[in-house]
N, C-alpha and C positions, 0 to 999 in steps of 0.2 A: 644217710646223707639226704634221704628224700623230706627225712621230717624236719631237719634243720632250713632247707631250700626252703619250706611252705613257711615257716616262721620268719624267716629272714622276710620272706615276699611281703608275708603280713604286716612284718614291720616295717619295713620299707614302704607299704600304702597309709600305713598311720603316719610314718614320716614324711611321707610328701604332702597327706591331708593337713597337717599342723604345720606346716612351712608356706603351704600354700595361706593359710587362714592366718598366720604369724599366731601358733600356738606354741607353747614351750614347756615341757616338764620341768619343776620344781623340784625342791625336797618337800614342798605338802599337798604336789598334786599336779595335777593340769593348770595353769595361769596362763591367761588371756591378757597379748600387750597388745598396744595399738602400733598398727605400722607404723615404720624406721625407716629412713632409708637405708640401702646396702652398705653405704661407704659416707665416710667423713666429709662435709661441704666440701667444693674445690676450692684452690684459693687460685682465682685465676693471676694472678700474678706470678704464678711459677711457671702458665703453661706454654709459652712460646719459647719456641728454637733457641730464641738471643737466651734463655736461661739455661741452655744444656751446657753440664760441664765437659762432656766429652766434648762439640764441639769449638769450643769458649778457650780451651785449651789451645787449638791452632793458631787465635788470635789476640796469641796475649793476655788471655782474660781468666780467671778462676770463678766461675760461675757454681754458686753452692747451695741454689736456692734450691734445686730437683735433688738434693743428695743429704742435705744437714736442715732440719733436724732426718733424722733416718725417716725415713714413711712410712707410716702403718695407716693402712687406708681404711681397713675394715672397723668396721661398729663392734659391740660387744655381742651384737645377734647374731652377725654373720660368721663373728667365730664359733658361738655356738653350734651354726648351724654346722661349719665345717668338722667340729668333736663329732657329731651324731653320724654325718658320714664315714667319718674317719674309721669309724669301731663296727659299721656296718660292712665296708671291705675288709677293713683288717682282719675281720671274720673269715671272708673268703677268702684271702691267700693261704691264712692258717689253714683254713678246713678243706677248702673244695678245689683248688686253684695247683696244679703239679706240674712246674714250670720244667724240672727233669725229662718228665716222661713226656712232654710237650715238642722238646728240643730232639729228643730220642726219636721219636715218630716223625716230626717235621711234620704236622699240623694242630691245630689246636683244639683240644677234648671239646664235641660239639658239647656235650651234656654240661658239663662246665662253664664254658662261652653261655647258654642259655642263661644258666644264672646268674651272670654278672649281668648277662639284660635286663634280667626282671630286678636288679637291684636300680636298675637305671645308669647301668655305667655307660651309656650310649648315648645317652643324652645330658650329660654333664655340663656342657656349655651351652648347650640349645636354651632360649630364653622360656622360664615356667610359660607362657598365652599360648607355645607350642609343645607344650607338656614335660618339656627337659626340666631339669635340676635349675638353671640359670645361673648359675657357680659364677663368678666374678673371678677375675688371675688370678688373683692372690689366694683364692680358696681351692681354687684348681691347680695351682700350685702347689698346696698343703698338699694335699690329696693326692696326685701323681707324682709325689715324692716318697710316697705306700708303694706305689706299682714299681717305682726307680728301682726299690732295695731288694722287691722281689722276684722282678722278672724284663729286663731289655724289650723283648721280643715280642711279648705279650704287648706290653706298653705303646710302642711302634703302630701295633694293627687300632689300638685303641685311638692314640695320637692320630692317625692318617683318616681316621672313618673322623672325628671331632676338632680337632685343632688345626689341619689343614683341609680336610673332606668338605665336610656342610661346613665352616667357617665364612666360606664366599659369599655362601648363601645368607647367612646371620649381616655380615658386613656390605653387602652389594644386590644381594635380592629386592623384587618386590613384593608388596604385600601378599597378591596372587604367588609368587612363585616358594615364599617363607611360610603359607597357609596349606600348599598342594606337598610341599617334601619332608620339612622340618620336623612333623609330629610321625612319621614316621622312619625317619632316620631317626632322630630323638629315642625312639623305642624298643630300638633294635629291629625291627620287622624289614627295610633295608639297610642295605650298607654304605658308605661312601666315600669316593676316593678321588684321591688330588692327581691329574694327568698330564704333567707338563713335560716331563725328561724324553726326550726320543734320540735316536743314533747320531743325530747331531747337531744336536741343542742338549744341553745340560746345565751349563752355569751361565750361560751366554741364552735367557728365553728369547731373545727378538730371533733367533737361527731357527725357531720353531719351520715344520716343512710340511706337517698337516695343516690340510687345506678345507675351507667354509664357503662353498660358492652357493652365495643368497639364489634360489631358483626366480624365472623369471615370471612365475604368478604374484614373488614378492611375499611367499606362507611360510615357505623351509628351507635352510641352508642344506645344500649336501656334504657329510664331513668326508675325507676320504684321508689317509695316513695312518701312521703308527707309535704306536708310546712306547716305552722301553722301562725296565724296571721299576712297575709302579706294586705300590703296597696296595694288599686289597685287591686286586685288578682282576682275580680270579672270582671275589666273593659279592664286590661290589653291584648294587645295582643301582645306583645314583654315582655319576661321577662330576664333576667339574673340571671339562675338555678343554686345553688352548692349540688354537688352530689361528691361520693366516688367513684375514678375507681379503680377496683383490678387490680394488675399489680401480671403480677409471678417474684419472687428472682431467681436471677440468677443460673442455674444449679440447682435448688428446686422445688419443688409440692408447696411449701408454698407462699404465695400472701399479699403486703400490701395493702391497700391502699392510694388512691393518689389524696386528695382535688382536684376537678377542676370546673372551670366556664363555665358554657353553655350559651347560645343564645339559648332560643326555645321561637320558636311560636304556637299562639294557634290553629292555622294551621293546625299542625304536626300531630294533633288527639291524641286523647288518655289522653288527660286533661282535668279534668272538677273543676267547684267551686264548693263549700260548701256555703251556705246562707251565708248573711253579716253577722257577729257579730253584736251581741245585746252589747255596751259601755258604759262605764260610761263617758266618754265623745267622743270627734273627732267624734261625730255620722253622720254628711252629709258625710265625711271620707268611702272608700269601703276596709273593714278589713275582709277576708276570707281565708280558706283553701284553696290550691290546691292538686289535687291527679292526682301524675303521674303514667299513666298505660299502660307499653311499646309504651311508646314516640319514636320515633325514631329523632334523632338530627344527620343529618348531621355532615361529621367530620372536615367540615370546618367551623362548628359552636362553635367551641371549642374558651372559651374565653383566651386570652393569651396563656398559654403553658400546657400542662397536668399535673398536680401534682401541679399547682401555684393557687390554689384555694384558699389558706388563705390568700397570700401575695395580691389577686387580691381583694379579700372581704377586707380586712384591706386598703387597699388604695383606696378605694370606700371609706368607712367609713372615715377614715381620711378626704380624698376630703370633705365630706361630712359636719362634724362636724360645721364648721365656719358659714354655712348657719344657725346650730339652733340658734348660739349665736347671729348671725343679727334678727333672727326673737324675741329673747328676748327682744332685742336691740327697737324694734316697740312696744313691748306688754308691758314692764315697760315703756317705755315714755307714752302711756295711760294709765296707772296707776295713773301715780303721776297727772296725767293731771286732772282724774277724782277726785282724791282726793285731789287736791291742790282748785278745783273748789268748791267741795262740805266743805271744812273747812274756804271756806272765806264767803261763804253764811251761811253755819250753824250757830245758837245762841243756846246757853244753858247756866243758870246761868246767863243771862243777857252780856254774852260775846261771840264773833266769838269763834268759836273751834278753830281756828288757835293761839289764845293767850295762849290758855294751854300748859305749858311744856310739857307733856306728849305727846301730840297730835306732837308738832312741833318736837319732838324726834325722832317722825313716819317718820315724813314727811321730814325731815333732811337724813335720814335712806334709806329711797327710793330713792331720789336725788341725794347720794352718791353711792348706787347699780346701778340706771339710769347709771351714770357718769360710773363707774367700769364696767360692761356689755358692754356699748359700746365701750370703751375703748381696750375690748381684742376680739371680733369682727371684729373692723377693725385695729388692731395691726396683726391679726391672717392671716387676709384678706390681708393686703398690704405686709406680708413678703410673703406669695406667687403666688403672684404675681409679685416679687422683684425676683421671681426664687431660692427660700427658699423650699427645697423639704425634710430638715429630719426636721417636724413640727409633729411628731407625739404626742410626751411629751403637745408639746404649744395647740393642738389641741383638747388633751383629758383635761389639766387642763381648755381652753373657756370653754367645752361641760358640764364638771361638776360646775365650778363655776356662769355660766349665768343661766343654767337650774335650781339649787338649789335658785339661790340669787330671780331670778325671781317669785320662787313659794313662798317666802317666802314674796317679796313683795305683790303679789297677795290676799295672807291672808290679809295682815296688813290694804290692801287698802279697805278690806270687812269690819276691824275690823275699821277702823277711817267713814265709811259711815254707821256702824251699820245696823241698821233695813234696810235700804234702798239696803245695798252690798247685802243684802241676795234676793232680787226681784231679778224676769227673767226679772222686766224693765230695769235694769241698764247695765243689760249682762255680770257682771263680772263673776256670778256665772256659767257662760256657760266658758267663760275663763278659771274661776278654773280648769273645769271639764276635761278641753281639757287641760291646760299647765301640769299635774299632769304627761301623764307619757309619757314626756320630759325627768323624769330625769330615765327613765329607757329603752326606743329604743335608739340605735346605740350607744351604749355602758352604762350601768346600771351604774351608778353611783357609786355604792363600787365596780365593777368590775374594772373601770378605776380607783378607787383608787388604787387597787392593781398593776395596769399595771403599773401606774406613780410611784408607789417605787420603786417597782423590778424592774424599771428598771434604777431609778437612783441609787438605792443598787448596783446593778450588775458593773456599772460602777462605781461607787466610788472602789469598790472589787478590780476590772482589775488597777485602778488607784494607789490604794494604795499596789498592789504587785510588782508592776511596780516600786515604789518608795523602796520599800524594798528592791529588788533586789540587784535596783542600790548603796542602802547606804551599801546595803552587801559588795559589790564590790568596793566599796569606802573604807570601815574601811579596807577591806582585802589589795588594794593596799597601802595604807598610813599608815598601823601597828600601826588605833587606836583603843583600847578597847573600844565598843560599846555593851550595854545589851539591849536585846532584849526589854525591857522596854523604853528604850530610843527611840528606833528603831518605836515602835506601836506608838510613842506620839509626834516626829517627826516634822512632817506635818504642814506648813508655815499656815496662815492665813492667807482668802483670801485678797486681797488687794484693798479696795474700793478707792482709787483715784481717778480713770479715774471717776466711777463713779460721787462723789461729786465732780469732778471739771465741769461734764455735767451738773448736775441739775442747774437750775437757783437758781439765791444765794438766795431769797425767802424759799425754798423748797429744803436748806442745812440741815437743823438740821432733816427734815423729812428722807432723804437721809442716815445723820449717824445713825437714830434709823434703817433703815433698813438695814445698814451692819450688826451693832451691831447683829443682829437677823441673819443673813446670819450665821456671826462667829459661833454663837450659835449651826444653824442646824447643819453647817460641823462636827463643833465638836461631837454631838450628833449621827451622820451619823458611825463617827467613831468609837466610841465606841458601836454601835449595832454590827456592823462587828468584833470587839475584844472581843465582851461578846459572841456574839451568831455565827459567821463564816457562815458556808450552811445554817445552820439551820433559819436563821433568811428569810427564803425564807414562812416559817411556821409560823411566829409571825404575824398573821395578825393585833392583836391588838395595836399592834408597827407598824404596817407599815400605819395604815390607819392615825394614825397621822402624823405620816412621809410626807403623800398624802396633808396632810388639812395641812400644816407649810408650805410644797412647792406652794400646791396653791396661800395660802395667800401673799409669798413672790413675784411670779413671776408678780401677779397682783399687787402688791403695787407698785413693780419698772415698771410697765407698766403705769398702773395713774400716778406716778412721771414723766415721759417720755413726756405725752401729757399734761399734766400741763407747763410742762417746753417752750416745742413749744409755747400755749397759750401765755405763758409768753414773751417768745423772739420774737412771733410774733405778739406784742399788741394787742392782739385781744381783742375786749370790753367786752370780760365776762372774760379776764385772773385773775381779783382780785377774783369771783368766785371760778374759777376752783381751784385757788390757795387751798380757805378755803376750796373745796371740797377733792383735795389731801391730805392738810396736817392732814385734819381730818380721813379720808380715813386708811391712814396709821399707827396714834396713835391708831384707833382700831384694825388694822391689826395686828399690832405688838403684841396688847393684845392678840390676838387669837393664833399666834404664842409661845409666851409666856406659852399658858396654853396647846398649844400642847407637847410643849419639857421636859416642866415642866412633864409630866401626865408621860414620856416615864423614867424619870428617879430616878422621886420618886416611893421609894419600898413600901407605900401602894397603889397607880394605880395598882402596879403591880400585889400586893395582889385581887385587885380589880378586874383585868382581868381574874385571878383565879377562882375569886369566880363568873364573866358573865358564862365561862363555866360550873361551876357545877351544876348552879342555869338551863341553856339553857338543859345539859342533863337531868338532871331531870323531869324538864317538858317536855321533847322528852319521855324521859321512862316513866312515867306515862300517857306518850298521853293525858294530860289532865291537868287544873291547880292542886297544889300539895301543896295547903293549905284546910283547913275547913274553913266552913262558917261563920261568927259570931257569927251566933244562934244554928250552930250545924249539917243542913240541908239545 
């Protein structure tokens, strides 16, 4: 192992010295290009909000410019670069990397860890002028889609130390502050971790209850409070704190506070951890408390600006999000991998398993989530990289539909290997244990549901007063009688042409089932806002399907999109991907279907009634609130 580690190390400083110089191996040698840039020109005409089709959706609109043609942001260098990386981990999980015995111990093989540092897997994202990799999404994507199929848990401590850890720092630092940390988090020599969850605060950051009271020399905040299940927290010596600073109102005794981001080190003194958590899965993963106890934080350790503590947390997270859906993007393709294997070997009944319809339902099912997951991973990944920066909608529908589709495969892939899914031989059931709660760090799954309505509610609202107005202003100059009834109902349908004249003519009919369904939401969009106005800010049981319709729709026109490319760009598995979208989307569209359906028929509604009374009840009895069969 020792002499493979020295050669890898070696080659990994010849690979960083020829990426750095933009040098590239040939088949006759060493060739010298001249610098490229990383990513394809932008075309700024696709990068503002009014082009998102998730949004565009709530208001009528099919916006297709972020989504068709498919995006491929990267140069033909940058892919290069990312093959070289690729074969330089791929090494490591094969040879050095024992994610079993990892899970078995509940920590992670120091000697092992060491050498994914000196490959530089620590500094992945960090920009090369602070000695990282500089990896753009879309190549950190490729790449953490390696780690996806090999190990959850691993991934996690890597993710938390780069994609949310030092992130803040890359996006909100200054030069001083990205100069004193970055080249050593980049290197591995410290660690670094994301601190915002505490006992209560978790999807709700503004409930933060650690506290930053600026000292009155005006040099260091004192932090004082506690965090709660953070990754890292035990190993990290750089973290990224959010604490509450009281500020006094102007001319008043009275004081808000004011979300902010810290940089503290464990330096500072006065912080210590809590034992690892005991998990139900990510166990090699270091999940602990910290407790701050008159920290003192330099005030030029303040991350971005004081009181920008939510906007800094949310675009971390944002940042963040794309990375989990790459890592799904690795961990269903060894799924199906594993269960495509075991139903061509299996025999039951004197036939392979792969002959039973049932089975091939499964495995049809997985290949289509495979295809879809990947799909809005690096759909998510190339528009920002493309310099697509209001992704936050597209960001939180990857985070919910990869995380959800993935555990769902997970199951299935237990339930087609039977007896066999359920062994620690197979390792899926370690998988299970770790992907489970994916679908609840960096943003809880019905919490982003509610964030992706309300906030295409909100805009639909701004949209359709805006339209009212102007028809006010309309019938008033041109002395037409217009009732207010006409006025609410209005509102054009969206116009899918552009759309269906993009898709390739294959994957037309698929195209108009999914305006037809668009038409549907808008309309349905509209009438919550006429039935219910403010209040439908409180309908959470309307809005959560509101969430699962939008989902469904923005990934169907996202598979449409990359089938389409396949298609125009003959690639040899285009007649595939074809069957994979068109099928993709006939059950898409069902699921949509029975979302809109549920929101507008009056027994759903009856129905959502009766979840609440039936949910109080058992809250007020603290206890189930039926008798027993027998009486006891």
């Amino acid at each position: 192992m020792l002499k493979w580690r020295l050669n890898s190390s070696q080659l990994y400083r010849c690979y960083r010295y020829a990426t750095i110089n933009r040098y590239f191996l040939t088949s006759t040698g060493v060739k010298s290009v001249q610098p490229t840039p990383s990513v394809k020109p932008r075309q700024s005409s696709i990068l503002g909000p009014e082009h998102s089709f998730a949004l565009g959706i709530f208001n009528n609109k099919i916006n297709i410019k972020q989504i068709f043609p498919f995006p491929d942001a990267l140069n033909d260098e940058s892919k290069d670069t990312v093959k070289l990386v690729l074969n330089s981990f791929g090494r490591y999980f094969d040879q050095v990397h024992d994610a079993e015995r990892n899970d078995v111990n509940e920590s992670l093989d120091q000697d092992a860890f060491q050498t994914f540092k000196q490959l530089g897997g620590l500094g992945l994202l960090a920009p090369e002028e602070y000695g990282g990799f500089g990896l753009l999404r879309t190549q950190y994507a490729r790449l953490i889609e390696l780690f996806g199929s090999h190990d959850l848990s691993f991934s996690i401590t890597i993710g938390a130390h780069q994609s949310i850890g030092y992130k803040g720092i890359i996006l909100f630092g200054t030069e001083q502050q990205k100069q004193k940390y970055l080249p050593l988090l980049s290197s591995g020599e410290k660690v670094a971790a994301f601190c915002l969850t505490e006992p209560t605060a978790g999807s709700d950051a503004n409930s933060v209850k650690t506290t930053a009271v600026l000292d009155d020399d005006g040099k260091h905040y004192t932090l004082n409070g506690n965090k709660i299940w953070i990754t890292n927290g035990g190993l990290a010596d750089v973290m990224v704190v959010f604490a509450q600073v009281p500020r006094s109102k102007d001319d008043s005794e009275h004081t808000r506070n004011a979300l902010t981001a810290f940089i503290v080190e464990r330096d500072f003194g006065g912080l210590t951890s809590g034992p690892p958590e005991k998990k139900m899965g990510l166990k090699s993963s270091n999940t602990t408390s910290l407790y701050f106890d008159n920290v003192k934080i330099p005030v030029e350790n303040v991350l971005g600006k004081e009181g920008e503590g939510f906007k800094v947390a949310m675009n971390i997270l944002n940042n963040g999000r794309f990375a989990l859906s790459a890592l799904m993007t690795g961990f269903t393709r060894m799924l199906l991998s594993k269960a495509i294997q075991h139903v061509n070997q299996r025999q039951q009944f004197g036939h392979k398993l792969i002959q039973f319809q049932s089975i091939q339902e499964k495995i049809a099912d997985m290949a289509m989530s495979h295809y879809a997951i990947e799909t809005m991973a690096f759909l998510v990944s190339n528009n920002m990289d493309r310099g697509i920066e209001n992704l936050q909608l597209e960001a939180a529908i990857g985070k919910i539909f990869t995380t959800e589709t993935a555990w769902n495969c997970c199951d299935e892939c237990i339930q087609i290997l039977g007896g066999a899914g359920f062994m620690r031989d197979n390792h899926i059931e370690r998988f299970m244990r770790d992907v489970r709660v994916y679908r609840i760090f960096e943003g809880a799954t019905d919490t982003l549901k509610q964030f992706i309505a309300s906030t295409g509610i909100r805009s639909a609202a701004k949209m359709m007063t805006q339209r009212h107005l102007a028809m006010k202003q309309s019938q008033s100059n041109s002395a037409i009688l217009m009732d207010d009834d006409s006025l609410n109902h209005s509102a054009s349908l969206p116009n899918g042409d552009e759309l269906l004249e993009e898709v390739a003519s294959p994957l037309r009919h698929s195209a108009l089932k999914l305006v037809q369904q668009i038409e549907d939401f808008g309309s349905v969009v509209e009438h919550l806002l006429f039935k219910y106005g403010k209040s439908i800010a409180n309908q959470q049981f309307l809005l959560t399907r509101i969430a699962n319709a939008s989902i469904d729709l923005y990934v169907m026109a996202a598979v449409l999109s990359r089938a389409t490319s396949a298609i125009n760009e003959q690639l040899p598995t285009a007649d595939h991907e074809q069957l994979l979208a068109t099928t993709f989307v006939a059950k898409g569209c069902e699921r949509v279907k029975g979302n809109l359906t549920s929101i507008m028929n009056p027994e759903s509604l009856k129905s959502f009634d009766a979840f609440s009374q039936i949910a109080n009840e058992v809250s007020r009895n603290e206890d189930i609130s039926t008798t027993r069969p027998i009486g006891f």
